[in-house]
N, C-alpha and C positions, 0 to 999 in steps of 0.2 A: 178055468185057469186063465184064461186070455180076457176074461174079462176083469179079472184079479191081478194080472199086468197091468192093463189098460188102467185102473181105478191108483195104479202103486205108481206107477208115470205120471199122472196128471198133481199127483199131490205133491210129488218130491219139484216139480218146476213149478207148482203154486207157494212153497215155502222158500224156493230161490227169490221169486219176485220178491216174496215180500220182507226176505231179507235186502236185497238189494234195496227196495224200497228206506227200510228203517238205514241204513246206510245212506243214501242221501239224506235223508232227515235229520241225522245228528250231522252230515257235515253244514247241510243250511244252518241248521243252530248255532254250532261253532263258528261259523263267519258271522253270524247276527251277534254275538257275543262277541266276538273281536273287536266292530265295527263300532257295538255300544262304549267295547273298553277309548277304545279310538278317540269317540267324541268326546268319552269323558275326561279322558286327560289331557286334550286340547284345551276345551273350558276350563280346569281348571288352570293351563300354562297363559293361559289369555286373562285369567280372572289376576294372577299373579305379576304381570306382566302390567295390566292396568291399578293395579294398585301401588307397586313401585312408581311409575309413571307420576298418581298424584301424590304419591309422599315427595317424588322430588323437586316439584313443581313447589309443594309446600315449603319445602326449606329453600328452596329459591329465593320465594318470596319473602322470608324470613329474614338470609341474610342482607336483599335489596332492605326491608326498613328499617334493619339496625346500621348498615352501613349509611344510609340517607341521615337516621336518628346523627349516626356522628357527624357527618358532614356538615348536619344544618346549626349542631353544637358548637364545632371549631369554626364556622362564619361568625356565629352570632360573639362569638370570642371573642373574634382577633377585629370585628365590628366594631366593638362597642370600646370608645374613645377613652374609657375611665380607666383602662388597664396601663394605658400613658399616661395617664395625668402623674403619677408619682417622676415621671422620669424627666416632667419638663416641668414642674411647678416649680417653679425657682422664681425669684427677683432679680434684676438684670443688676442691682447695688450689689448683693450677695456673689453673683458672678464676678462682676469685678474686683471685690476682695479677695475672692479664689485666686484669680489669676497673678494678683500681686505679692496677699502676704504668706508668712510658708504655710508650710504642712501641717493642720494641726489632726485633719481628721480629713480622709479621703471621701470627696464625695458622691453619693450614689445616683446621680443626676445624670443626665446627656444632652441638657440642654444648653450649658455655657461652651462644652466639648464642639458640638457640632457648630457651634454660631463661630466660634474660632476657626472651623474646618475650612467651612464656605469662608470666612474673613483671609485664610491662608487662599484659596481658588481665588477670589477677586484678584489679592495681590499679587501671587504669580501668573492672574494674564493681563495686568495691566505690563507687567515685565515682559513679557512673551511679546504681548504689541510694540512696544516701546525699542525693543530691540531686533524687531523687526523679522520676529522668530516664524522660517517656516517648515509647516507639517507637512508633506507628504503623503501620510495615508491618516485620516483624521482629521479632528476640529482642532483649535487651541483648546476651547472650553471644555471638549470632553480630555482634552491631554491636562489639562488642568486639574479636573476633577478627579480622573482616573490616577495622578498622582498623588493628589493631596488623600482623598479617602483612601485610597492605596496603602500609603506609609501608614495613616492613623490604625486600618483595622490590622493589616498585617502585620505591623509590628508589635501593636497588643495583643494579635494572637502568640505571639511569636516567643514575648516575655512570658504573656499569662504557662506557655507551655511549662517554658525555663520553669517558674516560679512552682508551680506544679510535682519538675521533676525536686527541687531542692528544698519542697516542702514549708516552700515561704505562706502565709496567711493573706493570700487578693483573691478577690473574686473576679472573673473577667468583666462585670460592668464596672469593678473601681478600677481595674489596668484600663478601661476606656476612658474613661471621666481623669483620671491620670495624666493620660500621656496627652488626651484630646487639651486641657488645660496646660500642660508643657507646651504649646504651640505658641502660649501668648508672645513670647521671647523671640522666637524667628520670626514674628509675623513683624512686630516692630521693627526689627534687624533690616527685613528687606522693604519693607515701606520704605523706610530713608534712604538702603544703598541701593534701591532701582532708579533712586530721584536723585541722586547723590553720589555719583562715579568714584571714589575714592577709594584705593586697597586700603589705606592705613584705617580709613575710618570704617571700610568695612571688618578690619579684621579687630579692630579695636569692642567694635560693637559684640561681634561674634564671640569674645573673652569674655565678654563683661555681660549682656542681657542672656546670649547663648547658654553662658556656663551658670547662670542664677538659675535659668530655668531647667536647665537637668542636674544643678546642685540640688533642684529643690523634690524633683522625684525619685533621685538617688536617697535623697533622707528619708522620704517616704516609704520606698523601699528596706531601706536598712531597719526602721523597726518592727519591720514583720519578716526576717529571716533570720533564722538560728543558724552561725556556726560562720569562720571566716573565711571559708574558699567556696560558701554558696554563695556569702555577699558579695565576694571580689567579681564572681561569675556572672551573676545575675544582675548586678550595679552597672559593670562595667561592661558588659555587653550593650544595656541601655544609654547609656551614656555616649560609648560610641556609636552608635545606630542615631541617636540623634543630633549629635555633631556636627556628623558625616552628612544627616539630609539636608543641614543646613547650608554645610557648602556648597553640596550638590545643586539646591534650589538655583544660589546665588550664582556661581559659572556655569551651569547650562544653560539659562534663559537671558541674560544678558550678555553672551558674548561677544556679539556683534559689535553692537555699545561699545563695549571695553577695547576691542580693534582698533573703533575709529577714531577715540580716545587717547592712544597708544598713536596715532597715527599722525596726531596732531599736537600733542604734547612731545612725544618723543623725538630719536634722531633725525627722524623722515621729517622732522620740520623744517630742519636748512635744507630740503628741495624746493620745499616749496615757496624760499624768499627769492626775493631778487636778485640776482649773479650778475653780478659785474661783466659784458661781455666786450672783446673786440672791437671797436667798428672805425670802417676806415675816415680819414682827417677830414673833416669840411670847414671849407673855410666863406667864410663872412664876411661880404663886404659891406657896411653901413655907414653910412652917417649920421651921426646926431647931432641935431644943435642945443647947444645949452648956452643959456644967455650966458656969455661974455667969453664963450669957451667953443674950442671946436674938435669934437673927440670922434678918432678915427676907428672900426675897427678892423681887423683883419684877421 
């Protein structure tokens, strides 16, 4: 019987062990299992991770050569010299019929516009010098410039808008070629009255060249506007607009001039004659001989 104890003990802690034992062994499993899951779904967050990476490395590059593709499109564009040719091929005879006879057909050019612009800058700073105009913050030539291009574009944007809202038929390179050939009229005006001080001749001139040359792009305008309070609007808003710059030119750069003009033509001239003044008697005592006579004075 005790040996039948002894044999019933040793079995029942031989089946503990090796329970215990199968008990570690599936937990090593299950961590080696873990462990496996572990890397594998690294690799694949890493495998996913690298392949975003060059897809977007790809369309990088993608958009770098379409956008260089346009870049190097719009140089060679705006490069290449024959996209102007239409807009200055012109004969300088044919310009000058423009600027004389009317309106028969507005033209699509910018080459007689602009040689009038710069012809408007020479003439208002020879006036600017002349009257001994000073700037303050700036050149003359850029206040020249900065006014004469000034009016020419801003006021053809200014119309082209008008003409837009009231459904008139220009395009804004004919309100340029336009208004730029409406210039010929002041630019005459003030050649002669920067050289030629006169109100009555300036303002003679101003009626007579002035009003031909915006008689002549109000006609131009009235046949391509339906209806009569878009024309009255759109006419005579240009009309005045360039009236007005013509004054403007002419008394703000010569005012000086017209001073000293004023100064010496007008009342201020009997100061500056001779005035009879005061002075006390002096008396003379002489002699002179003349044959056969003897004349004293005193």
């Amino acid at each position: 019987m005790e040996n039948m104890d002894d044999t019933s003990g040793s079995s029942f802690e031989d089946m503990g062990e090796m329970h215990q034992r199968m008990k570690e062994e599936e937990e090593v499993a299950a961590e080696a299992a873990a462990t496996e899951d572990d890397a594998t779904t690294d690799g694949e967050f890493l495998g996913m991770k690298g392949l975003k990476g060059q897809l977007g490395r790809q369309v990088a590059d993608e958009v770098w050569q379409a956008g260089k593709r346009q870049a190097s499109r719009a140089f060679n564009l705006y490069a290449n010299i024959d996209i102007l040719r239409p807009y200055f091929d012109v004969e300088p005879v044919q310009v000058l019929l423009t600027c004389v006879l009317p309106v028969q057909k507005i033209a699509g050019e910018l080459y007689g516009p602009l040689m009038l612009v710069f012809t408007l800058v020479a003439i208002l700073l020879h006036g600017m010098k002349t009257s001994g105009t000073v700037i303050r913050e700036g050149t003359l030539m850029g206040t020249a410039i900065g006014t004469c291009f000034g009016y020419w574009l801003g006021v053809s944007a200014f119309i082209y808008f008008l003409a837009y809202l009231v459904n008139a038929q220009i395009t804004m390179l004919q309100m340029l070629s336009l208004l730029g050939y409406g210039l010929f009229g002041p630019c005459i005006v003030l050649l002669i009255t920067y050289n030629i001080h006169f109100h009555f001749l300036f303002y003679g001139l101003w009626l007579l060249l002035g009003g031909l040359s915006t008689l002549r792009m109000v006609a131009a305008l009235l046949s391509r506007t339906v209806g009569q309070t878009p024309r009255l609007l759109l006419c005579g808003m240009l009309a005045l607009l360039h009236m007005l710059f013509l004054l403007y030119l002419h008394f703000n750069y010569h005012a000086i001039v017209e001073g000293l003009l004023d100064s010496l033509e007008g009342p201020n001239m009997a100061s500056m004659q001779r005035v009879a003044r005061d002075v006390p008697e002096v008396t003379l005592n002489a002699t002179a001989r003349i044959p056969g006579t003897l004349l004293r004075i005193r």
